[in-house]
KOLBA-647174 format. One record per residue (C-alpha): residue in one letter; x, y, z. Coordinates in steps of 0.001 Angstrom, whole numbers, plus 500000, padded with zeros to 6 digits. Layout:
BEGIN
A|X|Y|Z
...
END
This chain:
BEGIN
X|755442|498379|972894
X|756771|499179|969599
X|759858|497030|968379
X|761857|497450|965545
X|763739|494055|964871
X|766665|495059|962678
X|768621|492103|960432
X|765726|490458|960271
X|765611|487322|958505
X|762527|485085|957385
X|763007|482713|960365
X|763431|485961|962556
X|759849|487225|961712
X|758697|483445|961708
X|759412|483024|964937
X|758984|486486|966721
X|755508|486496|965601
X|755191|482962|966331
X|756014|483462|970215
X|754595|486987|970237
X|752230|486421|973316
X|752814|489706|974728
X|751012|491090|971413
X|753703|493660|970750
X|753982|495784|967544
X|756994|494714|965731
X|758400|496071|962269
X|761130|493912|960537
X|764018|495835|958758
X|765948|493019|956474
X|768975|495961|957071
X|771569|495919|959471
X|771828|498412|961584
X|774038|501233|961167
X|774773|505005|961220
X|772447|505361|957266
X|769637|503202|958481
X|769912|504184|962440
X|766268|506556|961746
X|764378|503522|960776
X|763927|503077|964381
X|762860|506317|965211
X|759197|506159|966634
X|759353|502951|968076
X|760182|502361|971849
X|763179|499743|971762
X|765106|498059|969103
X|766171|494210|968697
X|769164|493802|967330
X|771881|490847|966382
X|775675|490343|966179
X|776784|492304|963131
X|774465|494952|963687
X|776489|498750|964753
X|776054|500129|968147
X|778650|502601|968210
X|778452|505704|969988
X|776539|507967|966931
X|773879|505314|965904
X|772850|504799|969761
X|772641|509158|969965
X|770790|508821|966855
X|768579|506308|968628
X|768154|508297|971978
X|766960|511277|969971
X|763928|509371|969080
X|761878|507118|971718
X|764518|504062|972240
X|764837|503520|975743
X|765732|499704|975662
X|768055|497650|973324
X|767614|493987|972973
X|770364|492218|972011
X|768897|488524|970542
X|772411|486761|971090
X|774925|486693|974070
X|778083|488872|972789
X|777790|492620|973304
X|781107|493578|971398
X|779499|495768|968773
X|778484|497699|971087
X|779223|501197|972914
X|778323|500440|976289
X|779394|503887|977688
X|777222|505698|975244
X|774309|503723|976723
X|774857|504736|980041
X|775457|507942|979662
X|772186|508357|977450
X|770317|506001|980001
X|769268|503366|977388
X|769026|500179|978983
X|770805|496787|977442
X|769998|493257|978030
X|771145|489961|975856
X|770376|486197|975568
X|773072|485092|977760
X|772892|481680|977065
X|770172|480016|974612
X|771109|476503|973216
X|775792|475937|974133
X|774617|472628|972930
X|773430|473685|969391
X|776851|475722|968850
X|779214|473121|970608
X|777470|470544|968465
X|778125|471964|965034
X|781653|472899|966203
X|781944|469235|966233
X|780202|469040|962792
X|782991|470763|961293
X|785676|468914|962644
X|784400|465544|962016
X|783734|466906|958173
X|787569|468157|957711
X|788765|465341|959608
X|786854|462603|957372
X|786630|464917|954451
X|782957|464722|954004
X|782365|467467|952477
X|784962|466208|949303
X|783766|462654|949519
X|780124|463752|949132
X|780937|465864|945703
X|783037|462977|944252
X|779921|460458|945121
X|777558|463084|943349
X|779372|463134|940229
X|780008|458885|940182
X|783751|458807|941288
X|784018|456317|944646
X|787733|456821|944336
X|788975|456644|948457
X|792555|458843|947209
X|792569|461784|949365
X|790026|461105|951715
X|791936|459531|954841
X|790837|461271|958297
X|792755|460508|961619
X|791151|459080|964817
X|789898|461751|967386
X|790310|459265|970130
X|793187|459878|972200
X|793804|463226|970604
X|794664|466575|973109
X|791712|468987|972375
X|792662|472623|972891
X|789598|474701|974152
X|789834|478701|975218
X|786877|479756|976612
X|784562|477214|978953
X|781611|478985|979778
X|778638|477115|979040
X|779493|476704|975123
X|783040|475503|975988
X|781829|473223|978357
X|779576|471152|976183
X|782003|471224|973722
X|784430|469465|976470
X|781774|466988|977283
X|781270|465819|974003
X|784892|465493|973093
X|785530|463430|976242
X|783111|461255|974889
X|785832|460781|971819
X|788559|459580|974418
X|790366|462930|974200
X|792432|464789|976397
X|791588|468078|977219
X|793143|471259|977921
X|791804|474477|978676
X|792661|478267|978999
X|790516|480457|980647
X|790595|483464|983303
X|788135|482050|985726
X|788241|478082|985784
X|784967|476155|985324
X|784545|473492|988294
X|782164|471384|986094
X|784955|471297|983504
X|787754|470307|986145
X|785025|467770|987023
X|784972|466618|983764
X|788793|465860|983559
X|789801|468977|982194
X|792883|470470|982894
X|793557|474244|982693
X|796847|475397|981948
X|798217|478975|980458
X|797596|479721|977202
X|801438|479275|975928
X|801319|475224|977117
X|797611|474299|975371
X|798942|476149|971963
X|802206|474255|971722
X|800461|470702|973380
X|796879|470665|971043
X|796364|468803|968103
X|792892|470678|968060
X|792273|474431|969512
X|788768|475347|969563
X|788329|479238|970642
X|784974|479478|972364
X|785610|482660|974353
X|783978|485980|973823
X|785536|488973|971876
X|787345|491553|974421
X|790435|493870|973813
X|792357|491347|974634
X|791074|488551|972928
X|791151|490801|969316
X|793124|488425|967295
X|794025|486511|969884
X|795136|483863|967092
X|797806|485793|965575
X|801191|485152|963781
X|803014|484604|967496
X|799737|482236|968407
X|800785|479919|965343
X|804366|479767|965400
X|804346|478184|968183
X|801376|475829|967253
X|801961|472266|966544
X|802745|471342|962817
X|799353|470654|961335
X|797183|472324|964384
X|793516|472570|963315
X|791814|475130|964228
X|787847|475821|964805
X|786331|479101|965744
X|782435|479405|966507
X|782564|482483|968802
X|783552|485304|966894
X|785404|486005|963647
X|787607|488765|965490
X|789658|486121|967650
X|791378|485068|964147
X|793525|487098|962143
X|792653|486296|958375
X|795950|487200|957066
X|797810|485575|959530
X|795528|482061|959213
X|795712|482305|955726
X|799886|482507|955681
X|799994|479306|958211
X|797952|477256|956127
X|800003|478043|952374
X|802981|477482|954755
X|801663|474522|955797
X|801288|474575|959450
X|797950|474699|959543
X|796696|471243|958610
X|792876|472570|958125
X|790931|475225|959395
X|786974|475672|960335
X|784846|478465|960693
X|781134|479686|961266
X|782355|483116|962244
X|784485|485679|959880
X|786124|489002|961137
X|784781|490911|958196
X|781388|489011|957760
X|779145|492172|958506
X|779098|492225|954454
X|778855|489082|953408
X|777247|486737|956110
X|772957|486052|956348
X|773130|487903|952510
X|772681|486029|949053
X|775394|487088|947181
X|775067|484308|945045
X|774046|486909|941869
X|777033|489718|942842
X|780000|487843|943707
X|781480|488734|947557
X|784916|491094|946600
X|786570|490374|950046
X|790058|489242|948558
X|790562|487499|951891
X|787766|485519|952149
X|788125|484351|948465
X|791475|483087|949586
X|790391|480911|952182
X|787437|479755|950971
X|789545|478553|947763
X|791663|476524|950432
X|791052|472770|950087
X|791693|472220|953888
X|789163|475194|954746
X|785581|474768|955692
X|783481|477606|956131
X|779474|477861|957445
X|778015|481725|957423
X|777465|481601|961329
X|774437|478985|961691
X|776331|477122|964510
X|773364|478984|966819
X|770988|477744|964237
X|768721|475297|965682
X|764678|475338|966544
X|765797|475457|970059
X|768039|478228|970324
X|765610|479772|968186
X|762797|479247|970470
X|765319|480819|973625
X|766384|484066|971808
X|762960|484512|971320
X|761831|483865|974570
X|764102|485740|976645
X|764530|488325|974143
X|760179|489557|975017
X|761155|488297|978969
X|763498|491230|978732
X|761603|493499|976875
X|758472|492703|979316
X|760505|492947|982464
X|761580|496634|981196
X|758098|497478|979956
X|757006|496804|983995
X|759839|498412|985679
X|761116|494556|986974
X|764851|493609|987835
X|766836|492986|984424
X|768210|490152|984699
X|770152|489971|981633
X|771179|493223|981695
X|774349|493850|980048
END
């Protein structure tokens, strides 16, 4: 089988030819994917794709015209893509449902613990001699209420590591998790855990509905000085809107590894160009905002997963098996 692996990264081909033991043919393109560079993949039999990459209805015809029969998506959300197209040009679709909730949840609490304690700051005044403590104080986690939309398997190890901290959890979600009810969380409507959390954390995928589900009417009713985290996708959050709440002040600090716009900045070095989203420059120029370029996935063993499953799907296609993680 020939793959073409598009916003490919070092690690990408590091690791896909690493764990290659099905000996397929795979050609990395370092573009995304997208209507201009949608013939790249012509002549090869599927196509592995990642979050920012464009699936909409004319790349995936441009696709079926050639041999693409099978899409692999190396990461769980599907939003960028058309799934109707797909069906009606029979092109099969299959994802990583789940590959490591602990690596995400994990640096989800990386970034809080840095904002709370100011890490980040106190690290850069160490570096240049200045021990001064002014500015620096954090708040205890412990007996904080913790704010979590979305437990699926990422949400739930989130909630397991923050009831380690002593917190108290609520949760909004469509279908309730048992495990998380085991855990002592309680699920209430959405309303209730935005006006009662000291700390939201949006976990949940990105649907219709959930498209900037964090809006101007989300934070007016927020607590004064909410902070907010978002490591699912940069589409929950409006920009604008976060960026008003936290010049107004009710936004005491803000974290993300996902940006609604990051399709043309993210997994680039634009370190010699300069990035000309106004936006982001404004809240990356924010003192109580800290922002990673989507690496909360970013660990040897979700690495090792995507991989994995990622040829599992491919091979189960290949020999006409039950797709499992079909989308």
């Amino acid at each position: 089988m020939k793959i073409a692996v598009f916003s490919a990264q070092p690690y990408d081909e590091e690791y896909f030819n690493r764990y290659n033991k099905y000996g397929y043919s795979l050609t990395f393109f370092k573009d995304r994917l997208c209507d201009k560079t949608a013939k790249l993949a012509l002549q090869h039999d599927a196509i592995c794709v990642f979050t920012n990459d464009d699936l909409g209805s004319e790349v995936i015809k441009t696709l079926a015209g050639g041999k693409i029969k099978i899409i692999a998506l190396r990461c769980a959300g599907f939003n960028n893509i058309d799934l109707q197209t797909t069906k009606d040009l029979n092109i099969a679709v299959v994802r990583v449902p789940t590959y490591s909730p602990e690596a995400v949840a994990e640096h989800t609490i990386a970034l809080l613990l840095t904002l709370n304690r100011k890490l980040h700051q106190a690290h850069n005044r160490v570096k240049e001699n200045n021990f001064s403590l002014d500015g620096l104080m954090g708040y205890n986690l412990h007996k904080k209420t913790i704010g979590v939309i979305g437990t699926g398997s990422i949400g739930l190890a989130f909630c397991r590591i923050m009831k380690g901290f002593g917190c108290s959890l609520l949760a909004f979600d469509p279908q309730p998790n048992k495990d998380a009810e085991a855990l002592g969380v309680r699920y209430v409507p959405l309303d209730e855990l935005v006006v009662s959390s000291d700390i939201i954390s949006l976990h949940c995928p990105l649907l219709p509905n959930t498209h900037h589900l964090v809006n101007e009417a989300f934070l007016e009713k927020a607590k004064q000085d909410v902070v907010l985290i978002n490591t699912s996708r940069g589409k929950l959050v409006d920009t604008q809107a976060a960026i008003t709440y936290l010049k107004k002040g009710k936004i005491k600090a803000l974290a993300i590894d996902v940006y609604e716009k990051e399709e043309a900045i993210f997994f680039k070095d634009l370190s010699g160009t300069g990035i000309q989203d106004d936006q982001f420059k404004q809240l990356s120029a924010l003192p109580n905002v800290l922002i990673s370029a989507h690496q909360a996935f970013f660990t040897h063993e979700a690495m090792y997963e995507i991989v994995n499953t990622t040829y599992q799907n491919l091979k189960c296609f290949e020999e006409n098996l039950i797709l499992e993680n079909t989308v």
